[in-house]
ZAMARGU-4260 file (C-alpha; in steps of 0.2 Angstrom, whole numbers, plus 5000, padded with zeros to 4 digits):
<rodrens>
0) 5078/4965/5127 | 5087/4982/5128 | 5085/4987/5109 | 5074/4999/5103 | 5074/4988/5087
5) 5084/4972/5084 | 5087/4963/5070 | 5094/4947/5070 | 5102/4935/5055 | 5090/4942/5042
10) 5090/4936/5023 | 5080/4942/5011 | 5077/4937/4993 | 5069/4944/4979 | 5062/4933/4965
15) 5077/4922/4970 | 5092/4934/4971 | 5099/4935/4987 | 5096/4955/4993 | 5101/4954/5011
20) 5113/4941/5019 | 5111/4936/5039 | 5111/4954/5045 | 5110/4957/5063 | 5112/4973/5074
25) 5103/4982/5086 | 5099/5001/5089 | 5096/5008/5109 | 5081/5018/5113 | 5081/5036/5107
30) 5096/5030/5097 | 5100/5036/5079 | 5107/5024/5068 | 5113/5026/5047 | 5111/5012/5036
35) 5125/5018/5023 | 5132/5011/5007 | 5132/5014/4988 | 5116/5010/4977 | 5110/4994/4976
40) 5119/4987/4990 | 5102/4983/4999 | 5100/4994/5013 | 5085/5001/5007 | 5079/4984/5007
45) 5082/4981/5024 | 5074/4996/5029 | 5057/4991/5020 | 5060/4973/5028 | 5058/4984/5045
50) 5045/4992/5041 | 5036/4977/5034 | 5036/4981/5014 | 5047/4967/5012 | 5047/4950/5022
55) 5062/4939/5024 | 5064/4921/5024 | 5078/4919/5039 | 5077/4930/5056 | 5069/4939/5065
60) 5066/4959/5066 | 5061/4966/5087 | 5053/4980/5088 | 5051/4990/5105 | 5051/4972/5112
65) 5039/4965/5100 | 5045/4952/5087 | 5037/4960/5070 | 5043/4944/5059 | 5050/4930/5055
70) 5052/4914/5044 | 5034/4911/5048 | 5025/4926/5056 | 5022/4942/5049 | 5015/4959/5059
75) 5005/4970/5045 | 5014/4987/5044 | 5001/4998/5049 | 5002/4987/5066 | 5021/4990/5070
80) 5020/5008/5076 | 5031/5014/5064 | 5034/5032/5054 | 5042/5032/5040 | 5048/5047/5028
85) 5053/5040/5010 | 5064/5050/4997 | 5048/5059/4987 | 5041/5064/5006 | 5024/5059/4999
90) 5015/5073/5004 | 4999/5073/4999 | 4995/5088/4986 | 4979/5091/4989 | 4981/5097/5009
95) 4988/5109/5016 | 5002/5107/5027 | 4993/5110/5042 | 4982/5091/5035 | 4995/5084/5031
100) 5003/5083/5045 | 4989/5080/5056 | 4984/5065/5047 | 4989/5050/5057 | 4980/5058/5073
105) 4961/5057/5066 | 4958/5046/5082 | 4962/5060/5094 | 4951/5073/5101 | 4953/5089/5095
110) 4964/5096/5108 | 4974/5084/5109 | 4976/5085/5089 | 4981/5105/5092 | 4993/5102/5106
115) 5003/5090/5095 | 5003/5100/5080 | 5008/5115/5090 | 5021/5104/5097 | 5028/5099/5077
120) 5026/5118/5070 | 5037/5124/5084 | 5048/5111/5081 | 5050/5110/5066 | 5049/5130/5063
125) 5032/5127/5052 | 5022/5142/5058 | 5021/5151/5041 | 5018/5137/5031 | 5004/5128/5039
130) 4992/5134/5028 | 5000/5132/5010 | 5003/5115/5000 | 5016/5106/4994 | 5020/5112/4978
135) 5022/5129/4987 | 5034/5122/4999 | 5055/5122/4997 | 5062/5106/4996 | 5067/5107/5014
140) 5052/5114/5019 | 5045/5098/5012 | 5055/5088/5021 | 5052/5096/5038 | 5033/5094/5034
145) 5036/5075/5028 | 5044/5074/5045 | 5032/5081/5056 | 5018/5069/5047 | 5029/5053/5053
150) 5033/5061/5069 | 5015/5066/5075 | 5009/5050/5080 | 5025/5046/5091 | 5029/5031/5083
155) 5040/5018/5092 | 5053/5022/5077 | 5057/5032/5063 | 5064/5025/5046 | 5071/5039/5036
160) 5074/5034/5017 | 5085/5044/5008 | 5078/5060/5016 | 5089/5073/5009 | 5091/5064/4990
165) 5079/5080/4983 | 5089/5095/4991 | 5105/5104/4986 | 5120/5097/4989 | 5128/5110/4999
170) 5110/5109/5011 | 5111/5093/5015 | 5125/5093/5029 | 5118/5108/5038 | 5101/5101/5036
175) 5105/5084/5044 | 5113/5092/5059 | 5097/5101/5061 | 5087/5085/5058 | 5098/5078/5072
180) 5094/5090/5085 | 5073/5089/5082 | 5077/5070/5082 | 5084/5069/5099 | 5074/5085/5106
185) 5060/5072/5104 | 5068/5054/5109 | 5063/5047/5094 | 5073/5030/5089 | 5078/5033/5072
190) 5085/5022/5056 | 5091/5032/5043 | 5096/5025/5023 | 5109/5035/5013 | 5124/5034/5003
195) 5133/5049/5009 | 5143/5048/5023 | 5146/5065/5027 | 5124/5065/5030 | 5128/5050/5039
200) 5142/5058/5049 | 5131/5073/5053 | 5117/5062/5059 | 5121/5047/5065 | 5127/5040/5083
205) 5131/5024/5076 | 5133/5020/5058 | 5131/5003/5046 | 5142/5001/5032 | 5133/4989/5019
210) 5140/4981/5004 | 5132/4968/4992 | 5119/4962/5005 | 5132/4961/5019 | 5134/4973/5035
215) 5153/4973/5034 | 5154/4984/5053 | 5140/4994/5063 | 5151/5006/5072 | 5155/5024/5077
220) 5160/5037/5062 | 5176/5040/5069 | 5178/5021/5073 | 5173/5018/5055 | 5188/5030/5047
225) 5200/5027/5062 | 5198/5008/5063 | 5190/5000/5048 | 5188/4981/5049 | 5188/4979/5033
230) 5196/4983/5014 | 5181/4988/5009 | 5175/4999/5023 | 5194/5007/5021 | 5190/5013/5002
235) 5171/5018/5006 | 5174/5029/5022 | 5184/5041/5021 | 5199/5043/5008 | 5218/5037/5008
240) 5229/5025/4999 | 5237/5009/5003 | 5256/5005/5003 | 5264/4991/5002 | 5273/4986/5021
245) 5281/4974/5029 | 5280/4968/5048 | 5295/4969/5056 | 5287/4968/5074 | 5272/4967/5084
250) 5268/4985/5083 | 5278/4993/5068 | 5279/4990/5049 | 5292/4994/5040 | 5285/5006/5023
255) 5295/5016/5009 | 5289/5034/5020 | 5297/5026/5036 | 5293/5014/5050 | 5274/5015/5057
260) 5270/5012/5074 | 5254/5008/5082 | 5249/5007/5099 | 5243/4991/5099 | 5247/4974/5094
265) 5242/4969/5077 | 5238/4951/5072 | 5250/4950/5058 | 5266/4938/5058 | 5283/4945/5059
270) 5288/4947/5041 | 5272/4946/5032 | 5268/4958/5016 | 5254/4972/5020 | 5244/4983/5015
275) 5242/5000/5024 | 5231/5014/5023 | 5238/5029/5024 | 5225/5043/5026 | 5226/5062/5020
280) 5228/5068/5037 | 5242/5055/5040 | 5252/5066/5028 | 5258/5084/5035 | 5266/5097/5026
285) 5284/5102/5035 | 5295/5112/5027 | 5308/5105/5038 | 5305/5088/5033 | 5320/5078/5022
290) 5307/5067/5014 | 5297/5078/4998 | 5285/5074/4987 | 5281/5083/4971 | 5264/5089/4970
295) 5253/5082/4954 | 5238/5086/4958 | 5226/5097/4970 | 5208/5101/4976 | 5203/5118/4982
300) 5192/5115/4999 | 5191/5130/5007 | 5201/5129/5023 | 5212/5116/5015 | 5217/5110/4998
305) 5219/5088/4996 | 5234/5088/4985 | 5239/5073/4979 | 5257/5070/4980 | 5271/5057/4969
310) 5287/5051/4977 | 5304/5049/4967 | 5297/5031/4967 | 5281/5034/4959 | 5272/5031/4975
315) 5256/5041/4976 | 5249/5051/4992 | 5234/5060/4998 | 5238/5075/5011 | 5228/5089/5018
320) 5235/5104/5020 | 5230/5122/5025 | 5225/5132/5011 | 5237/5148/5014 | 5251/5134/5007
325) 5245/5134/4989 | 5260/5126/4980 | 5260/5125/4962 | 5258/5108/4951 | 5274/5103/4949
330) 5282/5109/4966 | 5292/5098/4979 | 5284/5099/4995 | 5292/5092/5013 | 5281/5080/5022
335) 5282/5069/5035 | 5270/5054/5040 | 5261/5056/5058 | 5248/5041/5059 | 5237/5039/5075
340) 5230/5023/5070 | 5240/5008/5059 | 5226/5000/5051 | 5234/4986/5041 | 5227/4970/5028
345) 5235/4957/5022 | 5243/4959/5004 | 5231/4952/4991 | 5242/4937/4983 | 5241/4933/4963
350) 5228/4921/4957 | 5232/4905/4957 | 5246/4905/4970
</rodrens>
């Protein structure tokens, strides 16, 4: 078994209600992987089924080449070689940050202790903090010392729970690039819980979109906005719109803002009613263009705005266009369609049809 971690057609129920629903996946060694979805959709729970918080009642979870559970056998958590960082960082707030994060390595001599720590403080850039607590620390400061604590034992794998939930919003990003870097400066394997998928863009090499107890697609980011397997993995990642289309031949379906082509085949039958998504960066601004749109609404974003666009039919767009065009409410504006990738779902038929 290749894997770092496996899991393989894992249920979990809590007091009855299905949480998880035959998940399986598996992440490589040194790998880091992003469990994302919105609240309640269970991939905490999975993560704490890894970790051995939480045991299921069908599958199996490998770890490093070790089966850790199943239906009938159960490795204790302290036994799976695992370090974990949860959303509070549980720092302890009576030690310094130097004890903290030396805690998992009481076993070791106390060189060996010192080269590691030395080790984690450069790292992780803790050098003048390694004697203050907690409560003196920054929220990423705490963070970076929560992480060191997990790292220091070189655990087989990292599980990361929410880890940037307590910092500012505009942090976060920047932060998980960082994270990113010490993560794979040290070959750490690495599961990571959020619902934000610009974190789990900055983090992750392969990403796990989750929805009511399901894994809908484990995937690339890009694969994940480019090629979404799904509706709702379309409406989660990303933004855009569907239109209305219809197939008029292997590769193009015909839509009220022109003919879309795709490069490859699509399984849909000639004729059939579609739905297409039409991203914002599927819709450019060209002032050459003979198809308009009226702008009705727009976000500033710094190097671009998202305006939102209406049709003479009603039809609704999303476009992305450089902020030196700042076009009033109101204004017509040319455009012209320019799609990469024709990601298509069958049209949804009333109820009871």
């Amino acid at each position: 078994m290749n894997n770092a971690i496996e899991i393989k057609d894992v249920s979990l129920a809590i007091e009855g209600r299905p949480i998880l629903e035959d998940i399986s996946f598996g992440v490589n060694e040194a790998e880091i992987a992003c469990l994302l979805g919105a609240s309640g959709c269970g991939k905490t729970t999975l993560l704490r089924c890894i970790a051995g918080f939480e045991k299921q009642y069908q599958g199996e979870v490998w770890i490093k080449g070790v089966r850790v559970s199943n239906a009938t056998h159960y490795l204790p958590v302290e036994q799976r070689n695992i370090g974990m960082v949860f959303q509070d960082y549980a720092l302890f707030p009576h030690m310094s940050v130097k004890d903290n994060i030396i805690f998992g390595l009481r076993k070791l001599n106390a060189s060996l202790v010192k080269q590691r720590l030395d080790e984690l403080v450069a790292l992780l850039s803790l050098e003048n903090h390694l004697n203050k607590y907690p409560h003196n620390l920054s929220g990423g400061q705490q963070q970076r010392v929560a992480l060191a604590r997990a790292m220091a034992p070189r655990p087989g794998v990292l599980l990361l729970d929410e880890p940037f939930a307590s910092l500012d919003v505009e942090l976060r990003e920047q932060i998980a690039r960082e994270l990113r870097q010490i993560l794979k400066k040290d070959g750490i394997t690495t599961i990571m819980v959020t619902h934000n998928q610009l974190e789990a863009f900055a983090m992750a090499d392969v990403i796990g979109v989750m929805n009511e107890g399901q894994l809908l697609q484990w995937d690339t980011a890009i694969n994940l906005y480019h090629e979404p397997q799904t509706s709702v993995v379309a409406k989660f990642i990303g933004e855009g719109v569907f239109i209305s289309g219809e197939v008029i031949n292997a590769k193009e379906v015909q839509t009220e803002v022109g003919i879309i082509q795709s490069p490859v085949s699509h399984e849909t039958e000639l004729g059939e009613t579609v739905r297409v998504l039409i991203r914002p960066d599927d819709i450019l601004h060209d002032d050459d263009s003979h198809m308009t749109a009226r702008v009705i609404d727009k976000a500033f974003r710094g190097a671009e705005f998202l305006y939102t666009l209406e049709l003479d039919s009603g039809l609704q767009l999303l476009s992305l266009v450089p902020s030196h065009h700042d076009h009033p409410i109101n204004e017509a504006i040319g455009i012209r369609v320019e799609i990469d990738h024709l990601v298509i779902f069958p049209e949804k038929k009333p109820r009871g049809r």
